[in-house]
C-alpha positions, -999 to +999 in steps of 0.1 A: +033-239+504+075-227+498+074-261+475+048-253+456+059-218+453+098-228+440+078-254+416+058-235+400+086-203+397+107-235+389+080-239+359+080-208+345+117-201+340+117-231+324+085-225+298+107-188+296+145-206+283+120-231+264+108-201+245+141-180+245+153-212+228+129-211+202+134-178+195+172-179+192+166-207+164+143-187+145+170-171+122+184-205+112+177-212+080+152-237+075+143-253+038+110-233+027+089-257+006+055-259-003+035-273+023-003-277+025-015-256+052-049-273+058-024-307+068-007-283+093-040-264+112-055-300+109-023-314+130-026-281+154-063-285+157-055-322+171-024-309+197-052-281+212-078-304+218-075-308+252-066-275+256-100-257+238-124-287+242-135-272+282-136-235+266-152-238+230-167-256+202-142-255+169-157-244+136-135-257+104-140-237+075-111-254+048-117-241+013-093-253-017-063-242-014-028-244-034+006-251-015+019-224+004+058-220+009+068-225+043+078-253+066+054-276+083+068-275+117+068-243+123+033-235+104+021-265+130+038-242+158+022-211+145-012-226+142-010-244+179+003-213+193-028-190+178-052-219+189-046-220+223-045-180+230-078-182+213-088-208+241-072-193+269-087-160+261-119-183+273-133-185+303-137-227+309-173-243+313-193-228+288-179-248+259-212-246+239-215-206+241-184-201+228-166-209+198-132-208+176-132-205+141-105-214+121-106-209+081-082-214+052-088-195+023-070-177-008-065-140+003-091-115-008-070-088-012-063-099-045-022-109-038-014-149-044-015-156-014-033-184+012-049-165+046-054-188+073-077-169+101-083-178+139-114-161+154-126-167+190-156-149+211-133-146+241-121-118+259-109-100+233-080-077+236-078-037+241-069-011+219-039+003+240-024-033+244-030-040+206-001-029+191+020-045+218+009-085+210+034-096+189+064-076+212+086-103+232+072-109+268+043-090+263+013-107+282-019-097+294-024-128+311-019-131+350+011-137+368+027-168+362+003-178+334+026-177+301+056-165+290+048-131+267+067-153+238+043-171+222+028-140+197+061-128+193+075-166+180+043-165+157+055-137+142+093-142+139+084-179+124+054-160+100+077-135+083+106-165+081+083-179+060+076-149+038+044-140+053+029-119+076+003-121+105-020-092+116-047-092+145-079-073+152-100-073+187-122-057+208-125-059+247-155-081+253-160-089+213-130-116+203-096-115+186-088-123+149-057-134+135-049-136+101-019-155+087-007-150+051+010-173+034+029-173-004+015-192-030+044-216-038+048-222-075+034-246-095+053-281-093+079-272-125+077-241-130+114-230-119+123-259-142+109-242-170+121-209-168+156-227-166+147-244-202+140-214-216 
């Protein structure tokens, strides 16, 4: 029972300096390029398999998109990271009651920008704990499940890239995440301008 105990607290300091070491990266500067972001939520889709396929069926909605600017990796990590809240927020064994949807699409707010949204019929989160998700080790899962660093790294990688990431929920009703993503500029374009 002691072992199991020192294992598992064993475990979560190290998912914690995983994390802190993620975090501490996040300022270094990374090349931003333009990436496809359906490539990247396809890759994250494939990593959260095991981890949604007990807790929901995934809807894809990919519309045609340009490139954003970003970096792959971390979009990936983003994406994975949003995907696997969605699932956790999921009680396992009802796989075909629930669902995730995840959509790429331009923005309808009219700025050039790609939104990338993850919806899931889960728990959902409350209104006195929403403005708190994306604060470092902030959690509203159990003790010992998670770190409180994964919504916070989503963020800090997000608005590296140039974009931002809001959320909406109700208790009982689901979460949505919404990533926005730049528009990266025609292949050229800056070549162009220098021309001219």
């Amino acid at each position: 029972m002691a072992l199991r105990e020192a294992l598992e607290g064993a475990g979560r300091v190290r998912d914690i300096v995983r994390d802190l070491k993620t975090l501490s990266r996040l300022d270094s500067e990374e090349e931003i390029k333009p990436v496809d972001a359906r490539n990247a939520v396809d890759a994250a889709l494939k990593l959260a398999f095991e981890e949604v396929r007990h807790r929901a069926k995934i809807q894809r909605h990919f519309s045609e998109v340009p490139r954003v600017l970003g970096d792959e990796t971390r979009l990936v990590q983003v994406m994975l990271n949003l995907v696997t809240n969605a699932a956790q927020s999921i009680t396992p064994g009802a796989p075909d009651e629930n669902q995730i949807t995840v959509e790429v699409k331009r923005a309808e707010s009219g700025a050039d920008e790609v939104e990338i949204v993850v919806t899931d019929t889960g728990a959902g989160i409350s209104a006195n704990h929403l403005p708190k998700v994306f604060e470092p080790f902030f959690t509203t899962k159990p003790a010992g499940e998670g770190t409180g660093l994964g919504l916070s790294i989503c963020h800090r990688l997000v608005h590296g890239m140039g974009g931002h990431i809001h959320v909406s929920s109700e208790t009982g009703k689901g979460s949505r995440f919404s990533v926005f993503l730049c528009v990266a500029a025609p292949q050229g374009t800056h070549q162009d301008e220098v021309e001219s």
